[in-house]
Biopython code that builds the backbone (N, CA, C, O; Angstrom):
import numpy as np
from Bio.PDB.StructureBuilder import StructureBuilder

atoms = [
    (1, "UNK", "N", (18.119, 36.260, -35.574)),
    (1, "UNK", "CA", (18.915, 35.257, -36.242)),
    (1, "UNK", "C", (18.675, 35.353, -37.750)),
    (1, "UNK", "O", (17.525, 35.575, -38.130)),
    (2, "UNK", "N", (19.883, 35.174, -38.841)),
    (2, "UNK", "CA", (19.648, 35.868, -39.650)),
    (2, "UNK", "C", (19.306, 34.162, -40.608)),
    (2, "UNK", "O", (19.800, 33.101, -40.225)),
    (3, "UNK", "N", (18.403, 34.281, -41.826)),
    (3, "UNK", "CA", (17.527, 33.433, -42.213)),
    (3, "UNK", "C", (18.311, 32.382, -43.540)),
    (3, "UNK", "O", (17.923, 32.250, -44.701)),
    (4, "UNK", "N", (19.752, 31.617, -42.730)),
    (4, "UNK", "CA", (20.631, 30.808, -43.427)),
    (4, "UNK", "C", (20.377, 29.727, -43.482)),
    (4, "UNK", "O", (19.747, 29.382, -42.482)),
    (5, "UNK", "N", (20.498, 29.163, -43.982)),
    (5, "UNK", "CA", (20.402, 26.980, -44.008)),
    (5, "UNK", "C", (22.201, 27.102, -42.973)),
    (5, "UNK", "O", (23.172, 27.752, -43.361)),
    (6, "UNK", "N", (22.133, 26.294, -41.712)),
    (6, "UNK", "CA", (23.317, 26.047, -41.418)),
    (6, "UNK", "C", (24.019, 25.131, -41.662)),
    (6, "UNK", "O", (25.110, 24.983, -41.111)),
    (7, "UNK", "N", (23.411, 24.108, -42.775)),
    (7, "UNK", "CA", (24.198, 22.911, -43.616)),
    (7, "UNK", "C", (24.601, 23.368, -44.677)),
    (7, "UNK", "O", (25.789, 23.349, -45.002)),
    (8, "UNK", "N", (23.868, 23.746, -45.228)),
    (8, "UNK", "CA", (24.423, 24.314, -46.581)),
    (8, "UNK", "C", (24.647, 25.348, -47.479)),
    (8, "UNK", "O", (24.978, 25.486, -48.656)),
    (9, "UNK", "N", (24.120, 26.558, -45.760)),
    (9, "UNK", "CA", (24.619, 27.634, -46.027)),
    (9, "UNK", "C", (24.149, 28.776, -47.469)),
    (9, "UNK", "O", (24.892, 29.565, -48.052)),
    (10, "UNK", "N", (22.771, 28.513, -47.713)),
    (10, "UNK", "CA", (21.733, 28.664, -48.297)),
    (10, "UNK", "C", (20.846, 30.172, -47.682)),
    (10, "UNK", "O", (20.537, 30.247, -46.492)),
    (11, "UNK", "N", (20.562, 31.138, -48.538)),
    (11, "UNK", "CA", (20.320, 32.335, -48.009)),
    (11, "UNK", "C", (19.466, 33.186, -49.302)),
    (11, "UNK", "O", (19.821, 33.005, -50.467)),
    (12, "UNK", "N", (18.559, 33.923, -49.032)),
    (12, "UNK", "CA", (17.949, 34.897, -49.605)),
    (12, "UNK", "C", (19.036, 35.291, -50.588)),
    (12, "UNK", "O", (20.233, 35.568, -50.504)),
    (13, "UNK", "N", (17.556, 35.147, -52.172)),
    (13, "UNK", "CA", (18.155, 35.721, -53.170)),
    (13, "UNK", "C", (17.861, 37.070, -53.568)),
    (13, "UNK", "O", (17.398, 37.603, -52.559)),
    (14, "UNK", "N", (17.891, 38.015, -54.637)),
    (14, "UNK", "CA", (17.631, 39.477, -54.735)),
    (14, "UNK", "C", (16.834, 38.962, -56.119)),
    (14, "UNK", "O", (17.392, 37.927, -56.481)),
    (15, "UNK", "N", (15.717, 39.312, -57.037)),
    (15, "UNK", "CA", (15.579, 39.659, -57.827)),
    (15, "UNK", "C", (14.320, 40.501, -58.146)),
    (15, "UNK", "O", (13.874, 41.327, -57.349)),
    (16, "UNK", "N", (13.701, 40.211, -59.516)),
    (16, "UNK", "CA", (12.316, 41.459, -59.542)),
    (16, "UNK", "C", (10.686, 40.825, -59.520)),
    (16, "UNK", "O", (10.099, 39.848, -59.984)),
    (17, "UNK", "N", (10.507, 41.494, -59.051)),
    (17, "UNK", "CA", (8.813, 41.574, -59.419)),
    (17, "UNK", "C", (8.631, 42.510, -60.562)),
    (17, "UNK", "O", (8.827, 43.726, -60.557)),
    (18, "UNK", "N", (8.118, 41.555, -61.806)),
    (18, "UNK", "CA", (7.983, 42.105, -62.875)),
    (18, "UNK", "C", (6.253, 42.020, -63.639)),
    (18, "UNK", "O", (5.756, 40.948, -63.984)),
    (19, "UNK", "N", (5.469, 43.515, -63.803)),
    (19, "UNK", "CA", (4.513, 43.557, -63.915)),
    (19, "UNK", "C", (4.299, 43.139, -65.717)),
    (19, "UNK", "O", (5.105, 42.855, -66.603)),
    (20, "UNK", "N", (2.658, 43.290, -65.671)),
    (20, "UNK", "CA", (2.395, 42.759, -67.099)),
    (20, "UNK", "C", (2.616, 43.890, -68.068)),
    (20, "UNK", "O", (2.641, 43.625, -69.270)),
    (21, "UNK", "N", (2.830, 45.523, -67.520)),
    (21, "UNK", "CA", (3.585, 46.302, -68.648)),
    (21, "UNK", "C", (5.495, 46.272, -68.696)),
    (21, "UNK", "O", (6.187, 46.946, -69.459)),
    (22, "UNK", "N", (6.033, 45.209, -67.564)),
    (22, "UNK", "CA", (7.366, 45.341, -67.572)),
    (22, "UNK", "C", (7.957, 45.943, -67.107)),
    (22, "UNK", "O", (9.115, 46.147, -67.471)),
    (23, "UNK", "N", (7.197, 46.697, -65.707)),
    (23, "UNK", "CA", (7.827, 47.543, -64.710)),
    (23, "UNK", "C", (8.651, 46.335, -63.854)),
    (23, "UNK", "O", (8.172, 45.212, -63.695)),
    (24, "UNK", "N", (9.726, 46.676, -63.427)),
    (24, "UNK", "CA", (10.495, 46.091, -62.505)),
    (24, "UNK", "C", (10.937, 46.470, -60.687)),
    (24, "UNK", "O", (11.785, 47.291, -60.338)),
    (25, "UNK", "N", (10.257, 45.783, -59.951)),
    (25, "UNK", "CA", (10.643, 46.249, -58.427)),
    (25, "UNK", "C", (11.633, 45.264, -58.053)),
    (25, "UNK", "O", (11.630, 44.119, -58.507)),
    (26, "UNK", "N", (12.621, 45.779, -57.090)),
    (26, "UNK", "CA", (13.201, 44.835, -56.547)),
    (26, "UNK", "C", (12.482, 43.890, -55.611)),
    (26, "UNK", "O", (11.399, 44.408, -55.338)),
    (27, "UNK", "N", (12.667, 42.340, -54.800)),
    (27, "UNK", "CA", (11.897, 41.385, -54.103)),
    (27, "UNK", "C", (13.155, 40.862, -54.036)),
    (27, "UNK", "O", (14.241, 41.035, -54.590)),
    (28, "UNK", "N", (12.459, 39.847, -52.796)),
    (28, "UNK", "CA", (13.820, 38.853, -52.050)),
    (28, "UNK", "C", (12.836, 37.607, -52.026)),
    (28, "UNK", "O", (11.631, 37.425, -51.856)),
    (29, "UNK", "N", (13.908, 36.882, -52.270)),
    (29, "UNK", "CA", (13.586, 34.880, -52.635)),
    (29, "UNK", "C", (13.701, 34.549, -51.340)),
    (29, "UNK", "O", (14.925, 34.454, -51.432)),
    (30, "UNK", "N", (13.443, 34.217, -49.890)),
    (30, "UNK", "CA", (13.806, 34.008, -49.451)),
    (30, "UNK", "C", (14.115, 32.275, -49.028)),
    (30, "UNK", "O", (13.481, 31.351, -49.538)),
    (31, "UNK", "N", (15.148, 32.107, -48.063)),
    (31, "UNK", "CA", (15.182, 30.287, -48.776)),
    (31, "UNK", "C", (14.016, 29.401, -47.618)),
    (31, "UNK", "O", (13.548, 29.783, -46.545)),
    (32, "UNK", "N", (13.811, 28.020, -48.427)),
    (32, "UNK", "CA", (12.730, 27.759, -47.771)),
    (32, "UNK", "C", (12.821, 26.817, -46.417)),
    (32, "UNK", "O", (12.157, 25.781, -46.409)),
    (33, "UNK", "N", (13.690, 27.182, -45.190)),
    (33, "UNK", "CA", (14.087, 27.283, -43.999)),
    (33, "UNK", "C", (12.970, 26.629, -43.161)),
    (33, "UNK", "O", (11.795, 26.993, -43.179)),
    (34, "UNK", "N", (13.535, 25.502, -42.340)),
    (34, "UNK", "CA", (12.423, 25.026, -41.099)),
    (34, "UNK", "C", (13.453, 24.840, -40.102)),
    (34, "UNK", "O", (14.669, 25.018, -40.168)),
    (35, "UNK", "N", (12.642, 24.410, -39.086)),
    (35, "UNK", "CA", (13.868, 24.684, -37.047)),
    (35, "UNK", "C", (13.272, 23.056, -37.441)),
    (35, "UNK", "O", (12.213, 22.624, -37.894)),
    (36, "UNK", "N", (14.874, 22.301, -36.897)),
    (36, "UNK", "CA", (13.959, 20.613, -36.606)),
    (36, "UNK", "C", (15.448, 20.230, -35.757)),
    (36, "UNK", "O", (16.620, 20.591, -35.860)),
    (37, "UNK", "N", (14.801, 19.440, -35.012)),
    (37, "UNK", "CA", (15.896, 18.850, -34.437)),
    (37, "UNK", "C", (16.199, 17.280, -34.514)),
    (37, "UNK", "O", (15.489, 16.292, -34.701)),
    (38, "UNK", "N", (17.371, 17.456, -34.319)),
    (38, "UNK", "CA", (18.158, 16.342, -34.541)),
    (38, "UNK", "C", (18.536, 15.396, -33.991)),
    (38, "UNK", "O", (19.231, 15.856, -33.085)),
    (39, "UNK", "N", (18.560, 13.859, -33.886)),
    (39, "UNK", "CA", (19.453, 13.348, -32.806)),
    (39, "UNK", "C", (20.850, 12.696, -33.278)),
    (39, "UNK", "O", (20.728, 11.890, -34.200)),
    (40, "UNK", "N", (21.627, 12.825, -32.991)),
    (40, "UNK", "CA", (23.147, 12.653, -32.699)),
    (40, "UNK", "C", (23.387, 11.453, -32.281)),
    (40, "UNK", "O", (23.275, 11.504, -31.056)),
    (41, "UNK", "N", (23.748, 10.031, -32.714)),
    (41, "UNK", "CA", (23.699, 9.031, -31.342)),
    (41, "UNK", "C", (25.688, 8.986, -31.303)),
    (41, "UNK", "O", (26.226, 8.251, -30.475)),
    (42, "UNK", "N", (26.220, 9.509, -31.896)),
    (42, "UNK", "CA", (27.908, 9.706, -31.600)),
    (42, "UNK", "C", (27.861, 10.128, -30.193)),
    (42, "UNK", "O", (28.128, 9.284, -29.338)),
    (43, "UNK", "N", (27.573, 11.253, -29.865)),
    (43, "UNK", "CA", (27.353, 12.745, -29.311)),
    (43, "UNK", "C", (26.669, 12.397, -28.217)),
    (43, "UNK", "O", (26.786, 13.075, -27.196)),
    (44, "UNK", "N", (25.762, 11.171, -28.264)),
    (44, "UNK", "CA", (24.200, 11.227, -27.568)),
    (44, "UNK", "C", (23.584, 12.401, -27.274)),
    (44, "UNK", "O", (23.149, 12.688, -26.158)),
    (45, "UNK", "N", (23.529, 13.150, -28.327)),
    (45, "UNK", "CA", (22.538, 14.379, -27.774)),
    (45, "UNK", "C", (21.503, 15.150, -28.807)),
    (45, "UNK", "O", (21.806, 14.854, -29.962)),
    (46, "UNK", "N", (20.749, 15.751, -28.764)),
    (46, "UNK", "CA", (20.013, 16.405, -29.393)),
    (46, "UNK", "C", (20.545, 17.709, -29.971)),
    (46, "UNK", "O", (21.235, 18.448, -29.269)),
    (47, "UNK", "N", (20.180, 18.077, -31.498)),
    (47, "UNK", "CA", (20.833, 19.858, -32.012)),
    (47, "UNK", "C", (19.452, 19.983, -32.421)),
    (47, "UNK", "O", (18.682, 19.063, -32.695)),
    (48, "UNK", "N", (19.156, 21.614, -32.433)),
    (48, "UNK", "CA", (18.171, 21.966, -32.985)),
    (48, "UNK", "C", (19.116, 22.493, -34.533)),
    (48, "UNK", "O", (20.276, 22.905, -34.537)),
    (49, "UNK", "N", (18.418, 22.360, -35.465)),
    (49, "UNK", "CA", (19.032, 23.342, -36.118)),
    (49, "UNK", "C", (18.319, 23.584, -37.136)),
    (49, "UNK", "O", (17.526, 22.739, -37.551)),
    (50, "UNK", "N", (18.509, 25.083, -37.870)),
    (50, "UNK", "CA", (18.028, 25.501, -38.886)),
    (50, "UNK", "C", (17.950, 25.149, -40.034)),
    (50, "UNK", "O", (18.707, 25.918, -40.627)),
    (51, "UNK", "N", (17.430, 24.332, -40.898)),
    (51, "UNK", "CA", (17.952, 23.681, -42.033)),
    (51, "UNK", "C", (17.121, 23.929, -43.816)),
    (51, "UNK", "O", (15.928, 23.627, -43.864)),
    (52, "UNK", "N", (17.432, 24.173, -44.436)),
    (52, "UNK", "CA", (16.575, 24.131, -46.177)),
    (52, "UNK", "C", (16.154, 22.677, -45.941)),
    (52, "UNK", "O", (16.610, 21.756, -45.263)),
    (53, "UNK", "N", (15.049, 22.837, -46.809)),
    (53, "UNK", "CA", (14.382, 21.440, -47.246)),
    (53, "UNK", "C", (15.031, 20.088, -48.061)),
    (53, "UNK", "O", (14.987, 18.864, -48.187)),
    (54, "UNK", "N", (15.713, 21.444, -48.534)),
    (54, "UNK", "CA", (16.920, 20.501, -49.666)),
    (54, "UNK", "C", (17.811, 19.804, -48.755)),
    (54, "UNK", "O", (18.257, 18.711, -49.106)),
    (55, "UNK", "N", (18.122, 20.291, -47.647)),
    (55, "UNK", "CA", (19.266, 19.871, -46.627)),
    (55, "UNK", "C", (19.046, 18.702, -46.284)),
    (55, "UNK", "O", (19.736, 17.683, -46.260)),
    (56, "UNK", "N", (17.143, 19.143, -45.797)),
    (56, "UNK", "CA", (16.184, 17.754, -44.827)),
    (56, "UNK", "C", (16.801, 16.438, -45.827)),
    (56, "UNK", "O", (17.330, 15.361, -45.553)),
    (57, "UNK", "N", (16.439, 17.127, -47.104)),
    (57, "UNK", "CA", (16.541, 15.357, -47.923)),
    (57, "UNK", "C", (17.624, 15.158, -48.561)),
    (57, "UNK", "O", (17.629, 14.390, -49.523)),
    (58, "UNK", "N", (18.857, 15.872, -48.111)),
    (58, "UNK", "CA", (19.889, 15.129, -48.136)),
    (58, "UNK", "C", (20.438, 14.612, -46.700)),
    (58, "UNK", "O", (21.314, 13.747, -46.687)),
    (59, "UNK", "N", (20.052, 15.008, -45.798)),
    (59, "UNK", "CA", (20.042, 14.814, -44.481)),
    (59, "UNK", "C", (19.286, 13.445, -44.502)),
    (59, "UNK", "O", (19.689, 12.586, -43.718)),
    (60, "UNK", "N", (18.701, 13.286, -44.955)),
    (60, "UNK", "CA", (17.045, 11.866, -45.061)),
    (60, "UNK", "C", (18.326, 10.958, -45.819)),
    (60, "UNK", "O", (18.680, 10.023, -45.102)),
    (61, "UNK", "N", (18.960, 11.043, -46.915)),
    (61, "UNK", "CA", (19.526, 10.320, -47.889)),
    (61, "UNK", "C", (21.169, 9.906, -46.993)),
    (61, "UNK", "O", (21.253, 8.703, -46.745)),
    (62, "UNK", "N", (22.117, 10.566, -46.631)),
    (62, "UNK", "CA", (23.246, 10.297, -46.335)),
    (62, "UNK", "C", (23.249, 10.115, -44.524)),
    (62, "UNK", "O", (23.962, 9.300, -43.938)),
    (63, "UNK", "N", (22.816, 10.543, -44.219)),
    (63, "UNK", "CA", (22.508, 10.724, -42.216)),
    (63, "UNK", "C", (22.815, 12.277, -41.909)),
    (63, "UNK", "O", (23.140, 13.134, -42.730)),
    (64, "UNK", "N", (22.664, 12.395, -40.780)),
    (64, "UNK", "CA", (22.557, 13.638, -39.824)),
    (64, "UNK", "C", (24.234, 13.258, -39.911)),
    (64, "UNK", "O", (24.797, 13.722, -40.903)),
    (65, "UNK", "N", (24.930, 12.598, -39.129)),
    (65, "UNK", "CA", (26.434, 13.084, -38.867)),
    (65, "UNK", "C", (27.116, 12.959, -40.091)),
    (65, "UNK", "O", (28.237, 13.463, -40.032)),
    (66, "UNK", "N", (26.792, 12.394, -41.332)),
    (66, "UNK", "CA", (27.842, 12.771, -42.114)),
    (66, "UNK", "C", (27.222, 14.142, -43.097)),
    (66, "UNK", "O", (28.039, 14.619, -43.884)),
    (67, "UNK", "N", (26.234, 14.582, -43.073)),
    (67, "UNK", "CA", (25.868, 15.976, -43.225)),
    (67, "UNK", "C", (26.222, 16.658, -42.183)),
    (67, "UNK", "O", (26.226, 17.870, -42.393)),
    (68, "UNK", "N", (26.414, 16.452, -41.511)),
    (68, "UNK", "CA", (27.332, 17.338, -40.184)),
    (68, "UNK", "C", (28.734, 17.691, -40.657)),
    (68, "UNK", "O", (29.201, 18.814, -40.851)),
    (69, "UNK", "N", (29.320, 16.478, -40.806)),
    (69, "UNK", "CA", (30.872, 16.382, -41.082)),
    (69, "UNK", "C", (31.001, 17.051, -42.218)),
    (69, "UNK", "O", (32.071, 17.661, -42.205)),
    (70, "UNK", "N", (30.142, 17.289, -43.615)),
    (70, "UNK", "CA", (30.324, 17.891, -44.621)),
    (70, "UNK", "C", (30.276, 19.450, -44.401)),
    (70, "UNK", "O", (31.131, 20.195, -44.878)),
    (71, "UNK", "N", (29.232, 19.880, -43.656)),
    (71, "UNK", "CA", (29.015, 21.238, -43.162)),
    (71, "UNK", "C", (29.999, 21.959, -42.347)),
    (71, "UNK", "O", (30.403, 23.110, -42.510)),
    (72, "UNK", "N", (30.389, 20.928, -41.257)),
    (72, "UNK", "CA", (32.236, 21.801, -40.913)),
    (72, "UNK", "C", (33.163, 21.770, -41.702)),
    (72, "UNK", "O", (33.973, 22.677, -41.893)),
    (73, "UNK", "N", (33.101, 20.042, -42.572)),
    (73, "UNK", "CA", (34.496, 20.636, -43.870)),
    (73, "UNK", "C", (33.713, 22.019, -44.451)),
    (73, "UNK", "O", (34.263, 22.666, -43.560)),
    (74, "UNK", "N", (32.900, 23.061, -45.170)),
    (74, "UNK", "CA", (32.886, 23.509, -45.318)),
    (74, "UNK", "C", (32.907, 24.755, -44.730)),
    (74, "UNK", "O", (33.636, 25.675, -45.100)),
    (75, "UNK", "N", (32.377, 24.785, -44.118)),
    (75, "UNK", "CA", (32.349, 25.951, -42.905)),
    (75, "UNK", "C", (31.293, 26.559, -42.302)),
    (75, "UNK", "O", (31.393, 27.393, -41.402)),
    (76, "UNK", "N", (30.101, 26.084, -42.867)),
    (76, "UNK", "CA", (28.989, 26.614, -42.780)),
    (76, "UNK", "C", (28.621, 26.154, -40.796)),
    (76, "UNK", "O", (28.226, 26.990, -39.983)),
    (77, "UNK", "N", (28.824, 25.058, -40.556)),
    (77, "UNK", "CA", (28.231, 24.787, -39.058)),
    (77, "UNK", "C", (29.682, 24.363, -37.887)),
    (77, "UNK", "O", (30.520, 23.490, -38.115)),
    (78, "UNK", "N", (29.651, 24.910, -37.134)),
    (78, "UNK", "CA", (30.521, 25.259, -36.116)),
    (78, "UNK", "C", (32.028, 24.946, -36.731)),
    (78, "UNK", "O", (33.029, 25.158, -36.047)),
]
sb = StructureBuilder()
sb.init_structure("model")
sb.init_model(0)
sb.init_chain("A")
sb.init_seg("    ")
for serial, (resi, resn, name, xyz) in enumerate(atoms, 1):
    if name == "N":
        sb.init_residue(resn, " ", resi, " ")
    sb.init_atom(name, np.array(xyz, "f"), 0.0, 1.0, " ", f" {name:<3s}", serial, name[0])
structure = sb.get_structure()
């Protein structure tokens, strides 16, 4: 499973590891992703889902279903 936020659709960035003479390697940001699940009381049911931290606390701030509803208007979750 590849390592997305499914709310907000949040994903590994590309940039460098840069030494103290200014050599440059490429490195990946990757985003900072936890599994938590959810409860639904529309639905009555439980989602697991993949989410950024940033998600959790907008998820914490507005609710689980209307961060739901924002994530299909966009497209990111089902």
């Amino acid at each position: 499973m590849s390592r997305v936020c499914e709310l907000t659709g949040k994903k590994a960035m590309v940039g460098n590891n840069v030494s103290h003479a200014m050599n440059k390697t490429k490195r990946k940001f990757d985003a900072n992703l936890i599994k938590k699940r959810f409860y639904i009381p529309e639905e009555d049911k439980w989602v697991t889902l993949k989410v950024s931290t940033s998600a959790l606390k907008t998820i914490n701030k507005i609710g689980i279903t209307a961060a739901l509803k924002e994530a299909r208007a966009k497209g990111f979750y089902k």
